[in-house]
C-alpha positions in Angstrom: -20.9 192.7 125.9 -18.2 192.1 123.1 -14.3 192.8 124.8 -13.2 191.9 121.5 -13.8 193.7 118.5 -15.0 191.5 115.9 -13.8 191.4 112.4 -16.6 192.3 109.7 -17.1 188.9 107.5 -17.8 191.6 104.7 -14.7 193.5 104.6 -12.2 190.5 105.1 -9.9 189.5 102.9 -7.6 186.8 101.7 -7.5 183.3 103.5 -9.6 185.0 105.9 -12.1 185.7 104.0 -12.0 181.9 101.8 -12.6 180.5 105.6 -15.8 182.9 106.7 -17.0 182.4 103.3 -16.7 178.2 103.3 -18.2 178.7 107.4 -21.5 180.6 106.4 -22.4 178.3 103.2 -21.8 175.1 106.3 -24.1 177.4 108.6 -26.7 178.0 105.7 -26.9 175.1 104.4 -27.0 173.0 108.2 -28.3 175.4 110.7 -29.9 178.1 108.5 -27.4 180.9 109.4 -27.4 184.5 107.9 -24.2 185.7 109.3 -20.7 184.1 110.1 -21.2 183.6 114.3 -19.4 185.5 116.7 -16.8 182.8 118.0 -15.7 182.6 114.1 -15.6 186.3 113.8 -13.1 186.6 116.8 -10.4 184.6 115.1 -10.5 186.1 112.0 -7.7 188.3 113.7 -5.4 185.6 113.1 -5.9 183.6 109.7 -4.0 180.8 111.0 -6.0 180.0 114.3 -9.2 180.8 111.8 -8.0 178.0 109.6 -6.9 175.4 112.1 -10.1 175.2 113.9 -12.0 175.7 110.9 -10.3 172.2 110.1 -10.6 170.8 113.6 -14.5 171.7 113.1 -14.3 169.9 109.7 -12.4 166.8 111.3 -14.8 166.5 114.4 -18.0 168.2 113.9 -18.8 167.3 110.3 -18.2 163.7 109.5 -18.7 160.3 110.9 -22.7 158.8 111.9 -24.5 161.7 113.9 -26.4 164.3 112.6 -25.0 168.0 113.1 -27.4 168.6 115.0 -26.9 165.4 117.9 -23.3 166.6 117.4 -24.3 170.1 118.7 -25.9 168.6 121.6 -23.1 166.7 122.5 -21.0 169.7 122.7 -23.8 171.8 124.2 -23.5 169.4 127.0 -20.0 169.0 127.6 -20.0 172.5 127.8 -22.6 172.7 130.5 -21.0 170.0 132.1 -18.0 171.9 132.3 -19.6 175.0 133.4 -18.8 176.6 130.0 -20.2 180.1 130.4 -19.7 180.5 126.8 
């Protein structure tokens, strides 16, 4: 169940929009997404939290030797390891 209401990728605009737009062609082109995920959605509320962790994602998740995918699974599994429920 959604607590949050989630932004429509469709109907945003300015520097939010430029970020859900850069985060689907990454999800396409990667992990053959069709829609901007849910945990991207929820800060498009605020441009500037949308932006720094769209950049944090950049700095950690998309360079250096592994593949996105083993870098997934890393994060899968600190999650679980933390008892993430997310």
């Amino acid at each position: 169940m959604t607590t949050i209401p989630l932004p429509d990728p469709d109907r945003a605009a300015g520097k939010t929009r430029e970020i859900f737009d850069a985060i689907l062609a990454r999800e396409q082109r990667v992990f053959g997404a069709t829609s901007v995920s849910n945990i991207w959605r929820c800060m498009g509320h605020l441009p500037a939290l949308l932006e720094s962790n769209w950049n944090r994602s950049r700095a950690l998740m998309q360079r250096g030797r592994f593949t996105p995918l083993q870098r997934e699974l890393i994060a899968t599994a600190v999650s679980v390891a933390n008892a993430c429920h997310y």
